[in-house]
LUMKOLDO-664571 format. One record per atom (N, C-alpha, C): residue in one letter; x, y, z; residue number from 1. Coordinates in pm, 1 decimal, always signed. Each point is the difference from the previous one (the first is absolute). Layout:
LUMKOLDO-664571
  r      east     north        up    k
  A         X         Y         Z  NUM
...
end
This chain:
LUMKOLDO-664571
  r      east     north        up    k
  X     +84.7    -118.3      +0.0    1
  X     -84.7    +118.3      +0.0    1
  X     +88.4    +123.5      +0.0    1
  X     -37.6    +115.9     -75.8    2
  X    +113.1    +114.0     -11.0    2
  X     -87.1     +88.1     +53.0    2
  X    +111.1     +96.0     +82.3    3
  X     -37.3    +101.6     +96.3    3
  X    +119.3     +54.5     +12.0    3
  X     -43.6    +129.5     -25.9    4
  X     +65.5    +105.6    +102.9    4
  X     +86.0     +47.8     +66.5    4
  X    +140.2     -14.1     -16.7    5
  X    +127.4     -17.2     +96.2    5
  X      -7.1    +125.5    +131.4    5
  X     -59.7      -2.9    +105.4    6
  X     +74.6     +69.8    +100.6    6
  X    +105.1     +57.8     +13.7    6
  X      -1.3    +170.0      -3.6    7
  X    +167.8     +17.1     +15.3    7
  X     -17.1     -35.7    +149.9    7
  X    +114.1     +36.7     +26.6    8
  X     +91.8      -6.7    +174.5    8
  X     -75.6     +86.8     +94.7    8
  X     -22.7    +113.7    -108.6    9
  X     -90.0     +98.0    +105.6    9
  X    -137.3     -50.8     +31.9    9
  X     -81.6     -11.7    -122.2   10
  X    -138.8     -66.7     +16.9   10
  X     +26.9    -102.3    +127.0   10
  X     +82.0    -141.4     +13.8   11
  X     -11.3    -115.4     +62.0   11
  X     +60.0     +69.9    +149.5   11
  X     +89.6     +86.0     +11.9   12
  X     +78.2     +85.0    +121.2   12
  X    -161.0     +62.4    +102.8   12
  X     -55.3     +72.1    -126.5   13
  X    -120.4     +71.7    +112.3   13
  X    -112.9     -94.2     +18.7   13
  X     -45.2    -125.7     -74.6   14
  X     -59.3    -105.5     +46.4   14
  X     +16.2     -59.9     +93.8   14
  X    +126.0     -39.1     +32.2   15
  X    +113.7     -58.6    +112.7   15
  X     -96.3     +75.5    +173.6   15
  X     +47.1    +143.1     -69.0   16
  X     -32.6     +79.0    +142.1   16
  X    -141.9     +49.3     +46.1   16
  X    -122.9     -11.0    -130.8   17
  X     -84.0      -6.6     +19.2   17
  X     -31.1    -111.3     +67.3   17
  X     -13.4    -138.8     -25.7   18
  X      +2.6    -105.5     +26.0   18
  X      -1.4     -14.4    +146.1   18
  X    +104.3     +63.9     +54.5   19
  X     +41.7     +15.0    +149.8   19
  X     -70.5     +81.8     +89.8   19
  X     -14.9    +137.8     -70.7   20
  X     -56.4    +129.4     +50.8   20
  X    -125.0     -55.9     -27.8   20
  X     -95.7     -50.9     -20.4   21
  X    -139.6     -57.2     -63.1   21
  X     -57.3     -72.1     +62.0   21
  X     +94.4     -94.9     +55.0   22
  X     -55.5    -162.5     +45.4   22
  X     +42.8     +22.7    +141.9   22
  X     +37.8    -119.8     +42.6   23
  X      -6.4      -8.8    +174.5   23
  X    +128.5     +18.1     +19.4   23
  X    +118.8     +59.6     -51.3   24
  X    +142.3     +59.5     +23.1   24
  X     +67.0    -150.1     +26.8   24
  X     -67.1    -115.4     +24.8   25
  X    +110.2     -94.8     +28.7   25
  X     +40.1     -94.3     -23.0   25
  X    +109.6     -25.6     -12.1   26
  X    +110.0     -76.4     -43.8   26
  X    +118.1     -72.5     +90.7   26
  X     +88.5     -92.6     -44.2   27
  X     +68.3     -53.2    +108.2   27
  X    +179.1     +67.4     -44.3   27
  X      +9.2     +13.2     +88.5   28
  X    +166.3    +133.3     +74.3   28
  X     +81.2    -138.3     +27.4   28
  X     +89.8     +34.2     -81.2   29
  X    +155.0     -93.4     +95.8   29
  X    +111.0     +29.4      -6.6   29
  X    +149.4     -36.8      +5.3   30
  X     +98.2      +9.3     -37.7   30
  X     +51.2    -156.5     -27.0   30
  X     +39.0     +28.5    -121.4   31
  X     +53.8    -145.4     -51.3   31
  X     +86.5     -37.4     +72.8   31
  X     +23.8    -143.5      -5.4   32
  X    +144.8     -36.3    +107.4   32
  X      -8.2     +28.8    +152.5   32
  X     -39.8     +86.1     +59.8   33
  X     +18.5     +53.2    +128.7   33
  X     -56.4    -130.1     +74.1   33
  X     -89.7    -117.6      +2.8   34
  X     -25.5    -104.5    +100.5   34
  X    -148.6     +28.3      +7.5   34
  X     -48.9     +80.1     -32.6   35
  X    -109.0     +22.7     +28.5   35
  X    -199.7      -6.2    -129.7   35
  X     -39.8     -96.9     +58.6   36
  X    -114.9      +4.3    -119.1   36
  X     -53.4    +195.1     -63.9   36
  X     -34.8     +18.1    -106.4   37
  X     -58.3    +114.0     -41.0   37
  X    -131.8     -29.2    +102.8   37
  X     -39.9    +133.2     -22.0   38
  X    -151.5     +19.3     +99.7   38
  X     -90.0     +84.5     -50.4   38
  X    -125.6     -23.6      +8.1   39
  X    -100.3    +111.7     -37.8   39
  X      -2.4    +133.5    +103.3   39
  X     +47.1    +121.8     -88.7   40
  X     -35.0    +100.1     +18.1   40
  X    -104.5     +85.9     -41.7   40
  X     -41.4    +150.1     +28.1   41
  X     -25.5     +59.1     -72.9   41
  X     +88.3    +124.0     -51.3   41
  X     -41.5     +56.8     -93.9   42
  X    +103.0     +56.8     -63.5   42
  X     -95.6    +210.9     -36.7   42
  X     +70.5     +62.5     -10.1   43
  X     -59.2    +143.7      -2.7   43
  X    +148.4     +62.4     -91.8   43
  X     -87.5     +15.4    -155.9   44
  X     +94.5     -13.6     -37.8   44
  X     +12.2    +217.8     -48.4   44
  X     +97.0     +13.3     -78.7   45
  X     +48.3    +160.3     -21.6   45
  X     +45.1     -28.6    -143.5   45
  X     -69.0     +25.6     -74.6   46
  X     +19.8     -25.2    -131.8   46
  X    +165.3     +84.4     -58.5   46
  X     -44.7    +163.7     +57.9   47
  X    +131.7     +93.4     -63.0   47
  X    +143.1     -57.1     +65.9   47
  X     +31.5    -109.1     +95.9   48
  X    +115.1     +37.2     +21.7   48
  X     +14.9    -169.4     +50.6   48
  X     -80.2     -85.7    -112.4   49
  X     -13.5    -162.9      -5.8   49
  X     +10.4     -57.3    +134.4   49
  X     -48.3     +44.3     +81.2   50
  X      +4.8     -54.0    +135.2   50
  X     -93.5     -69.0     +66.0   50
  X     -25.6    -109.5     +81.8   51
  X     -71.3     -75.2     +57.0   51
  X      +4.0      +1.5    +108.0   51
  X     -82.8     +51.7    +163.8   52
  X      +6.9     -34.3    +116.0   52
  X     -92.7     -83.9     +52.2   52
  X     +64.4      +4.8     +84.6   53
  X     -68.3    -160.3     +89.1   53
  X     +16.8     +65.4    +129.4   53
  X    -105.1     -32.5    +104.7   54
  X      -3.3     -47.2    +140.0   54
  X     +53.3     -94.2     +50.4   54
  X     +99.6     +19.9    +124.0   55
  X     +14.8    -116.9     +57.2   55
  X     +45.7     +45.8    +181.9   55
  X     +97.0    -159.5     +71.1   56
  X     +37.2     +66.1    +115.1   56
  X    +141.4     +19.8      +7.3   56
  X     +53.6     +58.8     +41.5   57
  X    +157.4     -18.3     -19.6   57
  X     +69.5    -118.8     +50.0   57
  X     -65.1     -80.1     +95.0   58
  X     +96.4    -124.7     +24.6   58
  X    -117.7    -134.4     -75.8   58
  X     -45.3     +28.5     -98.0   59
  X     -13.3    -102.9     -78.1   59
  X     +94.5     -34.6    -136.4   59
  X     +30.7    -160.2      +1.5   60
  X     +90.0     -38.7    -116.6   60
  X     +44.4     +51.9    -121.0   60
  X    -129.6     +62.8     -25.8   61
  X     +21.4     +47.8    -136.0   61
  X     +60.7    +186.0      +6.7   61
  X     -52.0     +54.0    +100.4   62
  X     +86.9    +126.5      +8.3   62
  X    +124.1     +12.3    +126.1   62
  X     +22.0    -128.9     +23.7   63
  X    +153.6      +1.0     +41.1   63
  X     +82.7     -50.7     -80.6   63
  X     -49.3     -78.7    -101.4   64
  X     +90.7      -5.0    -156.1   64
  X      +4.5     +69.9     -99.7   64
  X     -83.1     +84.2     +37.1   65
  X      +4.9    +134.3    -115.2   65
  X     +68.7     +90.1     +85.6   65
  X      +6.9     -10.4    +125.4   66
  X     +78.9    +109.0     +57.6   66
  X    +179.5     -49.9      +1.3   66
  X      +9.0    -107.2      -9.2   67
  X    +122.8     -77.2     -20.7   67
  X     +40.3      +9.4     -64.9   67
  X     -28.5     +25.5    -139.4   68
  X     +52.0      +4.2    -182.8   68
  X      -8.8    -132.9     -50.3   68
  X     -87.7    -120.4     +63.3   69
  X     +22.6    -130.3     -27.2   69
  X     -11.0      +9.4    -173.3   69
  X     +17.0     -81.9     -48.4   70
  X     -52.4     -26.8     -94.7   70
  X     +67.7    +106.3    -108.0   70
  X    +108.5     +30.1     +61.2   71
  X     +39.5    +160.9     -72.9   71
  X     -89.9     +66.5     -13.4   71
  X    -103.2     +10.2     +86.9   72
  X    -121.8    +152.5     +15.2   72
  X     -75.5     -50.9     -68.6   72
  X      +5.8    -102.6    -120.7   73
  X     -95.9      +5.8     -81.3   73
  X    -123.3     -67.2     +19.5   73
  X    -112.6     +25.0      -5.1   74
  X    -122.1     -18.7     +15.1   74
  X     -61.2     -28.5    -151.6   74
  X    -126.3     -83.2     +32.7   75
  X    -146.2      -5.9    -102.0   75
  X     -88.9     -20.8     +31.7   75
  X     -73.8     +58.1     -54.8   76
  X    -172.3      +9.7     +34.5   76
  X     -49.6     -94.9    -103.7   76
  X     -70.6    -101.2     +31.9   77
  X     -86.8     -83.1     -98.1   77
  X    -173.4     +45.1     -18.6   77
  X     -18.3     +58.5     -86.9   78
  X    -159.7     +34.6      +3.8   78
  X     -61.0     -72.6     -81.2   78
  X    -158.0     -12.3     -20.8   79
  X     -74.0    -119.0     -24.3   79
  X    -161.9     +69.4     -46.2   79
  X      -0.3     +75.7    -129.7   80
  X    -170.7     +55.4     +33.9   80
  X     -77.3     -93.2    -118.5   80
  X    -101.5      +3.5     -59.1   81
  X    -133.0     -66.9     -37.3   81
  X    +102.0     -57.4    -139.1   81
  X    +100.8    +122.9     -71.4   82
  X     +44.2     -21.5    -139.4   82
  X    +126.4     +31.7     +48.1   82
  X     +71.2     +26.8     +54.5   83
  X    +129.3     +53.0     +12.8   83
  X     +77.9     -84.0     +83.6   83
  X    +116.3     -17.6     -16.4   84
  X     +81.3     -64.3    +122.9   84
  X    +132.4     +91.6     -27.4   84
  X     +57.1     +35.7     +82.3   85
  X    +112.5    +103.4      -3.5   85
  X     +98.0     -91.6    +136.6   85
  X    +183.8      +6.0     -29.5   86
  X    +118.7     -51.5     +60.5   86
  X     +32.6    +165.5     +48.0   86
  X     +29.0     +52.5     +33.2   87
  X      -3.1    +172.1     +20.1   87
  X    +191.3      -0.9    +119.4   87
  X     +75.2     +15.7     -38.8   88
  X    +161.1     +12.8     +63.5   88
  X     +50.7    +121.6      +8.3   88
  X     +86.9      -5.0    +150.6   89
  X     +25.6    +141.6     -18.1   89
  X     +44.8     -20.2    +161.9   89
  X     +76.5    +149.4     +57.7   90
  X     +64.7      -9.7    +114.6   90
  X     -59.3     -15.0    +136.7   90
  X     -40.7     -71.4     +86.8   91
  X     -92.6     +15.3    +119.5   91
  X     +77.7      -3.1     +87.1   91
  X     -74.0    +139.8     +78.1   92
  X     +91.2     +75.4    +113.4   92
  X    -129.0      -3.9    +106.7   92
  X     +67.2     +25.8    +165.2   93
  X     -61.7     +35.0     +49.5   93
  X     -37.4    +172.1      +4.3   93
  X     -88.6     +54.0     +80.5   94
  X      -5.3    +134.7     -30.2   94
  X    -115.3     +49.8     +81.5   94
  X      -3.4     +94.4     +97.2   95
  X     -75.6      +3.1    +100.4   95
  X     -37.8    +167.3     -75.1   95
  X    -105.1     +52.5     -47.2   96
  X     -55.0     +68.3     -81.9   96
  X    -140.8     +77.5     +74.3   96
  X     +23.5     +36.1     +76.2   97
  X    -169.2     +48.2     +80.5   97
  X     -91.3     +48.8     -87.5   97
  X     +80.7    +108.7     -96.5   98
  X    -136.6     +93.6     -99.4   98
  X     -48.8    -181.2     -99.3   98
  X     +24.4    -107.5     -31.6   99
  X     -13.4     -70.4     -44.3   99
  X    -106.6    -111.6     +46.5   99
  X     +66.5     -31.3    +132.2  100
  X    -107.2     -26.3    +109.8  100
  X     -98.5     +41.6     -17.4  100
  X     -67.8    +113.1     +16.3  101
  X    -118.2     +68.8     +48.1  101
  X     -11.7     +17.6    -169.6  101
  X      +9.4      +0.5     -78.2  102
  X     -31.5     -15.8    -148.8  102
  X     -80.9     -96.1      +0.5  102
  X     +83.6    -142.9     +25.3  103
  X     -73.1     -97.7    -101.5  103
  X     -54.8     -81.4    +122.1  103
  X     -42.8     +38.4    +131.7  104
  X     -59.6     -63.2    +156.2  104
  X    -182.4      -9.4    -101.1  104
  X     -46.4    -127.2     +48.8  105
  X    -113.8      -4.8     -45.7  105
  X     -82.6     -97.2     +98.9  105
  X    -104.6     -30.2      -0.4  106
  X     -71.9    -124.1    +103.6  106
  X     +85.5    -166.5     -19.7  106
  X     +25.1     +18.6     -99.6  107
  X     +52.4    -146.1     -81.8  107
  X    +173.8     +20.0     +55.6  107
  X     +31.9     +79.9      +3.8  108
  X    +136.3     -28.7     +20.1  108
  X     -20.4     +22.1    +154.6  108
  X     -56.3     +94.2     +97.6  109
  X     -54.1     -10.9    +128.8  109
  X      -7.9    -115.2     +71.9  109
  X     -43.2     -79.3     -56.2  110
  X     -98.1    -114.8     +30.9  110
  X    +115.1     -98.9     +23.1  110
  X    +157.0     +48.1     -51.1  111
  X    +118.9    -139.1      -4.9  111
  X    +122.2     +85.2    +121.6  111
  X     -21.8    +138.4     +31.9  112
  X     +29.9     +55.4    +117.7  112
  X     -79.3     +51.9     +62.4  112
  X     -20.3    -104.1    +164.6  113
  X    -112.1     +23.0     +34.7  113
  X     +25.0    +176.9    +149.0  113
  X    +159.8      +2.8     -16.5  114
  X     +49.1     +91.1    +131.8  114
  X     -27.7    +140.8    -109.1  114
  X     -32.7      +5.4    -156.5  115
  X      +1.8    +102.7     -39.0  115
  X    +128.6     +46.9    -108.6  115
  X     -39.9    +147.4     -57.9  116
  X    +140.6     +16.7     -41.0  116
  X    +131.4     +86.9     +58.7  116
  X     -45.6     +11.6    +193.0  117
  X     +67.1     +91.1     +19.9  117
  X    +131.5    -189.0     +71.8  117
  X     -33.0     -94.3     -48.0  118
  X     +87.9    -103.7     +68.5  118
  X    +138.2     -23.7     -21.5  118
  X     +53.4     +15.7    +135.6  119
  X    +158.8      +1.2     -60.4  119
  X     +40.5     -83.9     -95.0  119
  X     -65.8    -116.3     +10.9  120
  X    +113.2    -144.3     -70.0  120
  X     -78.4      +4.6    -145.9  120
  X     -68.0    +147.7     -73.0  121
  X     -79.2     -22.6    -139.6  121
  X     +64.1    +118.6     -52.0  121
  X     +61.9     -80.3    -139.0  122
  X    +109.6     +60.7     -94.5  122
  X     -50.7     -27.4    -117.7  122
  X     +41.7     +65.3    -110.5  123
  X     -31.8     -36.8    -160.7  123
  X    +125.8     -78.6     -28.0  123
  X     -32.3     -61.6    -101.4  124
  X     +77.7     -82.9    -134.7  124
  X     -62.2    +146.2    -101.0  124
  X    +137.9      -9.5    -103.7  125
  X     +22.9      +0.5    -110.3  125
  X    +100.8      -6.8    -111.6  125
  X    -144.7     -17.9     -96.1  126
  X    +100.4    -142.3     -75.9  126
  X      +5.4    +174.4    -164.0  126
  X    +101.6     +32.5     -19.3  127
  X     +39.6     +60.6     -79.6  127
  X     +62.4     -79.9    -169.1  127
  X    -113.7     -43.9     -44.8  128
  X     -16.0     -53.0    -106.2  128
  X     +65.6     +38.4    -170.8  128
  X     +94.4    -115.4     -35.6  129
  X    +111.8     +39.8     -53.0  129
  X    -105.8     -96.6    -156.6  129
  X     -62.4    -124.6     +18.4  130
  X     -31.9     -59.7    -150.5  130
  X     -68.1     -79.1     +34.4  130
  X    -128.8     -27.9     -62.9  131
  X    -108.5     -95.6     -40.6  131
  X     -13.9     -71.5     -53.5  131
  X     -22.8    -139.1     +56.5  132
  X     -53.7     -63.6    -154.8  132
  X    -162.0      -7.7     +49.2  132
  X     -50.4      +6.4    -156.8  133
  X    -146.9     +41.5      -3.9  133
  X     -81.6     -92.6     -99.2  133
  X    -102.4     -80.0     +55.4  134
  X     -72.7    -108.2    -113.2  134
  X    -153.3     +65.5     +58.3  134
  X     -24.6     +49.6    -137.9  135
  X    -142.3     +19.0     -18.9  135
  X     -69.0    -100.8     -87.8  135
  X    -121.0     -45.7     +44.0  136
  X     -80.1    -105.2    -102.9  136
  X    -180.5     +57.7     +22.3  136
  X     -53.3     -22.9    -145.8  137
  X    -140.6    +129.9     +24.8  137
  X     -74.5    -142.2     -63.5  137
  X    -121.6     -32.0     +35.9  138
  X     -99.7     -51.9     -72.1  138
  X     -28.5     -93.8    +102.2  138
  X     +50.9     -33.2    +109.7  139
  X     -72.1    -113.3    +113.2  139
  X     +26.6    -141.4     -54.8  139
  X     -59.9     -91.4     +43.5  140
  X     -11.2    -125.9      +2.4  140
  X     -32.5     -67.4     -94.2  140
  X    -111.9     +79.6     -95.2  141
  X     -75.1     -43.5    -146.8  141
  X    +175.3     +16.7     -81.4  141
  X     +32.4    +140.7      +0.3  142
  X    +109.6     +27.8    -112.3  142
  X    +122.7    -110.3     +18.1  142
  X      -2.1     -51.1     +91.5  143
  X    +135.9    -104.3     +18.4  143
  X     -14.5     -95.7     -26.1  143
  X    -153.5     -79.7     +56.9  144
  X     -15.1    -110.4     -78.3  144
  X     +45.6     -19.0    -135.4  144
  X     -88.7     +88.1     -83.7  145
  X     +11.6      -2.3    -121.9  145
  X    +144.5     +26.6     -34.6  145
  X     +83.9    +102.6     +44.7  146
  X    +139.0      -8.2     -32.9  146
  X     +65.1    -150.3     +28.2  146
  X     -28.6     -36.5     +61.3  147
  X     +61.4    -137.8     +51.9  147
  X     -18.3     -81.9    -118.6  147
  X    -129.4     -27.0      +2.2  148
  X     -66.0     -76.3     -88.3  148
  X     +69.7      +6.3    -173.1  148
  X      +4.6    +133.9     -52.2  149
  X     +38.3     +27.3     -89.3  149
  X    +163.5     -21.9     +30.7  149
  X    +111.2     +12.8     +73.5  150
  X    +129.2      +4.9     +14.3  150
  X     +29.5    -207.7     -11.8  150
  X    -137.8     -86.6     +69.6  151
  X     +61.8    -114.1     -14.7  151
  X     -77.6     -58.7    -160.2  151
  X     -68.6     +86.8    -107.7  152
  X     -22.7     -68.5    -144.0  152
  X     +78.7     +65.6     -77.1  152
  X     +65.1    +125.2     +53.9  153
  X    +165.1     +50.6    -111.3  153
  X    +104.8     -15.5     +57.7  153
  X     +10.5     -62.4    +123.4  154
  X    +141.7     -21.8     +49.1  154
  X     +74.3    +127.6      +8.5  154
  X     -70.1    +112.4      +8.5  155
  X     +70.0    +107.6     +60.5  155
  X     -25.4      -4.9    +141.7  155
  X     +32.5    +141.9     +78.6  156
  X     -36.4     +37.1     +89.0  156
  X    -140.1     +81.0     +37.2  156
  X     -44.6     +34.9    +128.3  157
  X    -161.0     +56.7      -5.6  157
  X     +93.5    +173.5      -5.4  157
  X     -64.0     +91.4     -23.6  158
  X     -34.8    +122.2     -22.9  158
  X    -117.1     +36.0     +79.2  158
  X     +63.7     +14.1    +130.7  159
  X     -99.2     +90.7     +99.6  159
  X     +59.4     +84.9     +99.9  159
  X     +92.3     +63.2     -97.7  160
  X     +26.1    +219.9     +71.6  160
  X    +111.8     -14.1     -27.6  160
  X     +48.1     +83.9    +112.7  161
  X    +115.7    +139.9     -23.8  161
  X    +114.9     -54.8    +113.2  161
  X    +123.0     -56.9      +8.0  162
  X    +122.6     -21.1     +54.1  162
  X    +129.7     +88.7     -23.0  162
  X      -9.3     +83.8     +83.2  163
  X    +127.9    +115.8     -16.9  163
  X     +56.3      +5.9    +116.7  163
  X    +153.3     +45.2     +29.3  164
  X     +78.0     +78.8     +96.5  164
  X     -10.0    +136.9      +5.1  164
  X     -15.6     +64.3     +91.0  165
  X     +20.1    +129.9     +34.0  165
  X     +71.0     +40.3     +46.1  165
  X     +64.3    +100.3     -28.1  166
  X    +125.3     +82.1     +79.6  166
  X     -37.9    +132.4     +19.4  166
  X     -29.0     -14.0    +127.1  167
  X     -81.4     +97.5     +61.2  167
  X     +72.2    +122.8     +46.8  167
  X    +137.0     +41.5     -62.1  168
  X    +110.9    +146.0     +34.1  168
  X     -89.6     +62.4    -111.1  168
end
């Protein structure tokens, strides 16, 4: 089926819609460091490719981002209806108050229950360097049939858009 090529930009602001749109979350890790990735949520800043997260400061994942494990490097795995985005880039700790009180909501409330004035609650962020980005549009009907059609020509199915982003 022929369609449409996505530039970088089109599939880049899908990426962040996707995020900014849906339920922000995705699973946070640092490769290598010992530790499983985890579901976060994510509040993201489109102008300056940045992703924050809530967390506490003596939990695993932001005492290895406060460590440089992993050589700093971090990824966010996101997951929406058509999109799946690998999202890499530097994760730091970073204690940010005007940020705090930005992105404080019932939903993020609800996972600190002392509030946001609590000592041991710090941000992650993950300062996002490249993407990889798989978009697929038409649901469940369109794949069948791609399928279907990929095993009577012995090609492959044709359902979306697979690009890297380099998000400088």
């Amino acid at each position: 089926m022929a369609h449409d090529k996505m530039t970088p930009a089109e599939i880049e602001d899908r990426m962040w819609s996707a995020i900014e749109k849906g339920q922000h979350t995705g699973m946070l890790g640092i490769s290598g460091d010992g530790h499983h990735f985890q579901p976060m949520t994510g509040f993201v800043e489109r102008e300056t490719n940045t992703i924050w997260f809530y967390t506490y400061k003596d939990t695993d994942l932001a005492e290895a981002a406060a460590q440089g494990m992993g050589g700093g490097q971090g990824s966010f795995i996101f997951q929406s209806r058509d999109l799946w985005a690998c999202i890499d880039g530097r994760l730091t700790t970073d204690y940010d108050r005007e940020r705090i009180d930005k992105y404080w909501n019932a939903h993020v409330a609800a996972w600190y229950p002392e509030g946001k004035d609590d000592p041991r609650l710090t941000l992650l962020r993950l300062d996002c360097d490249e993407a990889g980005v798989w978009i697929s549009e038409g649901g469940p009907v369109k794949y069948a049939i791609e399928v279907a059609k990929a095993n009577m020509s012995k090609t492959t199915p044709d359902i979306g858009e697979r690009q890297d982003i380099n998000l400088h």
